[in-house]
Kinemage of the C-alpha trace (Angstrom):
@kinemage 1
@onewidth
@group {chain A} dominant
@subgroup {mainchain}
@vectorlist {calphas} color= white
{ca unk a 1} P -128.947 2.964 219.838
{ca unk a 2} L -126.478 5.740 219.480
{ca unk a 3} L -124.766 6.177 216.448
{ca unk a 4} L -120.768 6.379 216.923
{ca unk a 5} L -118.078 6.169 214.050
{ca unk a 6} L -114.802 4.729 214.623
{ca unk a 7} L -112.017 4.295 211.724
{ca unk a 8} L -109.760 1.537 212.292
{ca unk a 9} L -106.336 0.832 210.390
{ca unk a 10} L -104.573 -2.513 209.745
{ca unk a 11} L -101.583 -3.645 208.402
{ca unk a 12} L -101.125 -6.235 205.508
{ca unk a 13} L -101.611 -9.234 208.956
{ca unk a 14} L -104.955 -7.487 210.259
{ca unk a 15} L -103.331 -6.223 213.301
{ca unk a 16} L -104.749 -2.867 214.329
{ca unk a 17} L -102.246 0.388 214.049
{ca unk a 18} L -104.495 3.010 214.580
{ca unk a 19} L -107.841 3.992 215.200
{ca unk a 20} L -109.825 7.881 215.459
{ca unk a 21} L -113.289 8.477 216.337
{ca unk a 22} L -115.036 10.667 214.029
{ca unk a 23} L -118.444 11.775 215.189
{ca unk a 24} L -119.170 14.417 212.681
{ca unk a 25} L -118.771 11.757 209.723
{ca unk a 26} L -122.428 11.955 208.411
{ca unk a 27} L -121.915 8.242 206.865
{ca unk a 28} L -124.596 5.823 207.913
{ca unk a 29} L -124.158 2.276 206.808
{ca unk a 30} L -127.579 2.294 207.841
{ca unk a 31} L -128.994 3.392 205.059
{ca unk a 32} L -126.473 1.423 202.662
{ca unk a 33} L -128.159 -0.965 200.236
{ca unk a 34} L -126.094 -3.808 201.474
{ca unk a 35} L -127.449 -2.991 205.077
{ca unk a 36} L -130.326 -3.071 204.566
{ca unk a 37} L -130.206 -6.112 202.298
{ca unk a 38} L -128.437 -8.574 204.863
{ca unk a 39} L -131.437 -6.928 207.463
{ca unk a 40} L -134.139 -8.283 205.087
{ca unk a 41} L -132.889 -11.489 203.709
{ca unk a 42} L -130.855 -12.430 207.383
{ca unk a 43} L -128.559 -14.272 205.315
{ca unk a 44} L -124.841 -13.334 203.580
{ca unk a 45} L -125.737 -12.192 200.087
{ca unk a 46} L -124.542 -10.053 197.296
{ca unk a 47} L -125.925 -6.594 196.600
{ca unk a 48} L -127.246 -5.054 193.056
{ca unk a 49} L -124.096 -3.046 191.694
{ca unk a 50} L -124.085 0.647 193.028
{ca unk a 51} L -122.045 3.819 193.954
{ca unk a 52} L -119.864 3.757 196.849
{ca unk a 53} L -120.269 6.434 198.966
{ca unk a 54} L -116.517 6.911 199.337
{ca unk a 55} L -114.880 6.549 196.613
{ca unk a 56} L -118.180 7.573 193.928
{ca unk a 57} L -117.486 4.251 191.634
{ca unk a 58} L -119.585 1.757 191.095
{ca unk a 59} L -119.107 -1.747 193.202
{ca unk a 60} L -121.123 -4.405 194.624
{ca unk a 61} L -121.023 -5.343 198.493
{ca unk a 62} L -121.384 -8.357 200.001
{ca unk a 63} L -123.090 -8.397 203.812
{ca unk a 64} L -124.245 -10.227 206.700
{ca unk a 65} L -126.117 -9.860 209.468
{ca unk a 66} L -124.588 -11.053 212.847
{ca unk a 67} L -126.745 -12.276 216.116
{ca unk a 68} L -126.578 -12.472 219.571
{ca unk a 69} L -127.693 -15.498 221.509
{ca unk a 70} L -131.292 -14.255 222.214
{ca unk a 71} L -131.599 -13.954 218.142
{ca unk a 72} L -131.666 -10.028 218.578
{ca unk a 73} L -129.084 -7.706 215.895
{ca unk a 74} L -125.629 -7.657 216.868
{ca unk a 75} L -124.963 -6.098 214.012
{ca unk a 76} L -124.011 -6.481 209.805
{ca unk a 77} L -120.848 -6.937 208.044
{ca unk a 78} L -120.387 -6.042 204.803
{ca unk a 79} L -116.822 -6.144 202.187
{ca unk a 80} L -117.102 -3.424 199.264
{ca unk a 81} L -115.753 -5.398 195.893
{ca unk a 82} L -114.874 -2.420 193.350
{ca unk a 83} L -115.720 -2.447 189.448
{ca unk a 84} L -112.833 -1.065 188.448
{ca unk a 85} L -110.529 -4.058 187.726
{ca unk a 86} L -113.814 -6.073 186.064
{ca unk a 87} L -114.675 -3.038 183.860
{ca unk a 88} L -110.744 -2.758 182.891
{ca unk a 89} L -109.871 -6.300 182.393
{ca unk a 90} L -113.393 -6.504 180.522
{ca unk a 91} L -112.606 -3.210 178.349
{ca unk a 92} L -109.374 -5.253 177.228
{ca unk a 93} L -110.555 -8.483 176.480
{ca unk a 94} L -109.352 -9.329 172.865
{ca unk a 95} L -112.451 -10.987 171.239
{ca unk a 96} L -111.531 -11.678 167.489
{ca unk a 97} L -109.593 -8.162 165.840
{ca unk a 98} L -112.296 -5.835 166.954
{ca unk a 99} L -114.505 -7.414 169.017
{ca unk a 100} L -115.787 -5.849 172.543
{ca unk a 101} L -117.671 -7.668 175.676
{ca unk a 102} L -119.585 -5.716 178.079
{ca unk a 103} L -121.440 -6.579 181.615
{ca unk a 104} L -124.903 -5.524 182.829
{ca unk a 105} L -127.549 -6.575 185.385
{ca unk a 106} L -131.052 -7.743 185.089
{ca unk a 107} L -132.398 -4.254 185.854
{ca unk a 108} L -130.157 -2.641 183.100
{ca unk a 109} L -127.184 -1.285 184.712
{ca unk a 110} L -124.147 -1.400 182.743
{ca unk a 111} L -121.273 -2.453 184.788
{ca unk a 112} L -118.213 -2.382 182.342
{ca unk a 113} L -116.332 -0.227 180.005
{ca unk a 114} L -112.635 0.947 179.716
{ca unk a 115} L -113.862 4.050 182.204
{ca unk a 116} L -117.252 3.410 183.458
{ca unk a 117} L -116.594 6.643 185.643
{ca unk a 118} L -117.515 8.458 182.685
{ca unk a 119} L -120.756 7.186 182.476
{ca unk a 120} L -122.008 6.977 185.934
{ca unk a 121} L -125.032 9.542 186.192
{ca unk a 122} L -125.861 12.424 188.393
{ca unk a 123} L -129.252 12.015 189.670
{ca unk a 124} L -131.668 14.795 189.711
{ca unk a 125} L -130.658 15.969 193.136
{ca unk a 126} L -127.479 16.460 192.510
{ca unk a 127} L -126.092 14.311 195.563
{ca unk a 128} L -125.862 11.507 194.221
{ca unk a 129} L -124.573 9.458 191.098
{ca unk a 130} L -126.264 5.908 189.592
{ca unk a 131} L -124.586 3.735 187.048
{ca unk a 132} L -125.799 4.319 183.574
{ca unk a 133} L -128.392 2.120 181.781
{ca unk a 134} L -127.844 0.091 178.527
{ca unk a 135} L -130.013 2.796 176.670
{ca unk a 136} L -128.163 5.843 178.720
{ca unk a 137} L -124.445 4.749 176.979
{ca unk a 138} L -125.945 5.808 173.788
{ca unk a 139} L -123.103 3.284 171.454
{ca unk a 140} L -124.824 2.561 168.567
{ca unk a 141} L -123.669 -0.802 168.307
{ca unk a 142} L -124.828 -2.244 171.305
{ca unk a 143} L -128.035 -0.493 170.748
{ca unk a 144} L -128.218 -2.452 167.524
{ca unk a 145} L -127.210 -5.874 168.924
{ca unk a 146} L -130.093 -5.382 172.147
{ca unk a 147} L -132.512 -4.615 169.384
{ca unk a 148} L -131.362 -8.103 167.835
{ca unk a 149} L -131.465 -10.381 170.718
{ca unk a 150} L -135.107 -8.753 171.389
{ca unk a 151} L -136.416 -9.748 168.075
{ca unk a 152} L -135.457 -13.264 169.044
{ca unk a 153} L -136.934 -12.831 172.620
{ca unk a 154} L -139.072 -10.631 174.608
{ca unk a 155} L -137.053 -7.977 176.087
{ca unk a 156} L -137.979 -8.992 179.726
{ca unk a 157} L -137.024 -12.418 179.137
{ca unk a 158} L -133.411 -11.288 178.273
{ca unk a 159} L -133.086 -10.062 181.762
{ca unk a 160} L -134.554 -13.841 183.266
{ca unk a 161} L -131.669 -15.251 180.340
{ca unk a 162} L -130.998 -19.223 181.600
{ca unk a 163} L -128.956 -20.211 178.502
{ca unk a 164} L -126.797 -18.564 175.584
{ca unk a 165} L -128.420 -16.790 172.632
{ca unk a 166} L -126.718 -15.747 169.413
{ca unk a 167} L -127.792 -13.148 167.149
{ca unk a 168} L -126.530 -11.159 164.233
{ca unk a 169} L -126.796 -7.728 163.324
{ca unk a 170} L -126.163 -5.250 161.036
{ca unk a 171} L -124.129 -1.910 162.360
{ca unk a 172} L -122.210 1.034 160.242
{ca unk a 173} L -122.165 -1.076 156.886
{ca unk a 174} L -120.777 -4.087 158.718
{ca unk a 175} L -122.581 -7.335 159.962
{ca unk a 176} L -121.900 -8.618 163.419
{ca unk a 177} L -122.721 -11.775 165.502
{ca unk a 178} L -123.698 -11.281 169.204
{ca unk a 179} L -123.908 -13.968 171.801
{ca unk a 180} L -125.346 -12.943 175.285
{ca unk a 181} L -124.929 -15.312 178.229
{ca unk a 182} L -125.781 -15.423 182.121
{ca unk a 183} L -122.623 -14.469 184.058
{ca unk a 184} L -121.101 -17.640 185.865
{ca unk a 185} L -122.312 -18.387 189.070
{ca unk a 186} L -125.415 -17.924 190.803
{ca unk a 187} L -124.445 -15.243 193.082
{ca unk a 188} L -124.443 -12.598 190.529
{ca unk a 189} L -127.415 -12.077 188.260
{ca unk a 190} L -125.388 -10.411 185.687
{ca unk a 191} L -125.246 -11.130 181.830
{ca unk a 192} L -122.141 -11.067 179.689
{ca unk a 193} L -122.358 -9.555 176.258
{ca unk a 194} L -120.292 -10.320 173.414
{ca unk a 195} L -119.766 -8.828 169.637
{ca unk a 196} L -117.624 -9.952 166.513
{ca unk a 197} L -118.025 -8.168 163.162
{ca unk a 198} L -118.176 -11.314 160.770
{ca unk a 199} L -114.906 -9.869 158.866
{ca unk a 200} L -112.870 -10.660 161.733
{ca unk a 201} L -113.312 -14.508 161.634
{ca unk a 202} L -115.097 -15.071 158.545
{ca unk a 203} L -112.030 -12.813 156.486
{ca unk a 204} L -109.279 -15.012 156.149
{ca unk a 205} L -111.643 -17.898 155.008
{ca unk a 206} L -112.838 -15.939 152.274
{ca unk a 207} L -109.699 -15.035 151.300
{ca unk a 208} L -108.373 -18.710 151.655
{ca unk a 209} L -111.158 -19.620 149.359
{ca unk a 210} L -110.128 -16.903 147.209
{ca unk a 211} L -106.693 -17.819 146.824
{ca unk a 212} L -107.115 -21.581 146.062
{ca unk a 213} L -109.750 -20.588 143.701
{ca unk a 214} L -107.120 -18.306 141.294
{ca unk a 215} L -104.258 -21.303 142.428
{ca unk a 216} L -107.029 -23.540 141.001
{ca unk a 217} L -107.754 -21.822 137.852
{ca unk a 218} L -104.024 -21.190 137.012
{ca unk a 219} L -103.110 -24.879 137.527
{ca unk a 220} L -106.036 -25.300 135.317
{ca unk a 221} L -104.511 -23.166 132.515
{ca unk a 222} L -101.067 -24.750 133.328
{ca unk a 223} L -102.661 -27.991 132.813
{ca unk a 224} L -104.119 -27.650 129.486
């Protein structure tokens, strides 16, 4: 078949304003991972998280393949969801005082963080860029609580998680509870991360208990 690219603009209603052929574009959805995907499975479906050739930041595709009567490729359609607006609204989630959340797949990609940019990594060939894995981020924190959760499970089985698991860990003289969980909905195997130093909700207990304890004792003393 030969190979032709055509950009196509729309307004906010779909309606076409403008179109240019481009031949010399070397872009081949071709060799896309969500091409090749809805090829192999034949059915709509999500890709693993990767780096848009456009843009370079990381986002997930979802395709399908199209057919003609006689069952023979008419060709695949695919809509490019960015990361951006997950990893920001993710990098402000308020969990506790200090608390932070952060997203990654089953094979280890990290897919969140106030500027995942920053972290996405040049391969060796210098063409191309990756997202960054859990042990590439190098944030000693969630180094400790993945060393946690794997003392409670095998680390392969974190990646196959079904359910929630809590864990607490010690990190830079404070102690922390951890909670990972799949990410909802079946579509995406993705798990959410979640850490709380202990302070932030176990603080104003302690010094509730501390207070009534001295109110206590000088009521006591009053008493006598």
């Amino acid at each position: 078949t030969e190979r032709s690219v055509i950009l196509i603009w729309r307004d906010e209603n779909f309606r076409e304003i403008g179109r240019e052929e481009t031949p010399a574009d070397p872009y081949d959805p071709r060799t896309r991972p969500w091409y090749k995907q809805a090829i192999e499975t034949r059915i709509i479906g999500w890709t693993s998280p990767y780096i848009f050739y456009t843009s370079k930041q990381p986002g997930v595709t979802i395709s399908g393949p199209s057919y003609w009567e006689d069952n023979s490729l008419k060709g695949v359609v695919g809509v490019d969801i960015d990361l951006k607006e997950l990893s920001s609204f993710v990098g402000k989630l308020r969990i506790g005082k200090t608390g932070k959340a952060f997203i990654f797949s089953r094979s280890r990609d990290v897919l969140d963080s106030r500027d995942l940019a920053q972290y996405n990594v040049q391969e060796d060939n210098g063409t191309s860029m990756r997202l960054p894995k859990l042990e590439e981020l190098k944030q000693p924190i969630i180094d400790k609580a993945m060393k946690s959760v794997n003392n409670q499970v095998a680390p392969e089985s974190l990646y196959e998680l079904k359910k929630s698991i809590f864990t607490s860990f010690t990190a830079q003289d404070q102690d922390f509870v951890a909670m990972f969980t799949p990410f909802p909905g079946a579509e995406l195997n993705w798990i959410v991360g979640m850490y709380i130093p202990e302070e932030d909700y176990l603080g104003e207990i302690r010094t509730n208990r501390r207070y009534n304890f001295i109110a206590t004792v000088i009521l006591s003393l009053i008493a006598s």
